[in-house]
N, C-alpha and C positions, 0 to 999 in steps of 0.2 A: 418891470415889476415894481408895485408899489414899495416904500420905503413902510417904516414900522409904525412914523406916524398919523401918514395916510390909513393904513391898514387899522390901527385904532380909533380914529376917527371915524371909518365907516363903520367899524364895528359898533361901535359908540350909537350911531344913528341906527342901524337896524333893531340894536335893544330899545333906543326909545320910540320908532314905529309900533314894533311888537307889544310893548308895555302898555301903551295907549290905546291897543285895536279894540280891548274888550271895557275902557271905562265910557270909547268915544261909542262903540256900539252896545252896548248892556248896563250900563249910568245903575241902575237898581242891583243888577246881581253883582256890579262890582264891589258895590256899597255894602252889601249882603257877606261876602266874601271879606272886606278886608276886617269888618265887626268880630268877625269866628277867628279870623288873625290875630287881632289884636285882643285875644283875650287867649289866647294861648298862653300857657309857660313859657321862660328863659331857655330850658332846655329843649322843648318843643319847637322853636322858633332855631334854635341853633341845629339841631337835629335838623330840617326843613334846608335850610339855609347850605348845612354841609351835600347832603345829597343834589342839591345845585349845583353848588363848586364841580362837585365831582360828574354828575352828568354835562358839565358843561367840558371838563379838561377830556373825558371821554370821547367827546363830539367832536373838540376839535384833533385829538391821535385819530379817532376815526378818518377825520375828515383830510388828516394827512399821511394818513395809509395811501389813500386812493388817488 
């Protein structure tokens, strides 16, 4: 079984595969999309940002249920 820091480091590389899939293939609607972001409000962006968090610590109790 991997140790915690192996386990973080792939984790590490799979968000930044994922991160990358849509500026390496869509360059314009990335562009398009972060413009609408970055003009968001404080709260808006935080608001955004917590339902992340939480869909992510969900995914991973999901994914350690099973």
């Amino acid at each position: 079984m991997a140790d915690v820091g192996t386990s973080f480091i792939i984790a590490l590389g799979l968000v930044l595969i994922l991160e990358g899939i849509v500026p390496l293939v869509f360059p314009q609607i990335w562009k398009d999309t972060f413009r609408r972001i970055t003009s968001l409000e404080d709260g808006q962006l935080r608001f955004i940002g917590l339902m992340a968090v939480v869909s992510g610590v969900m995914v991973l109790f999901a994914m350690h249920a099973f």
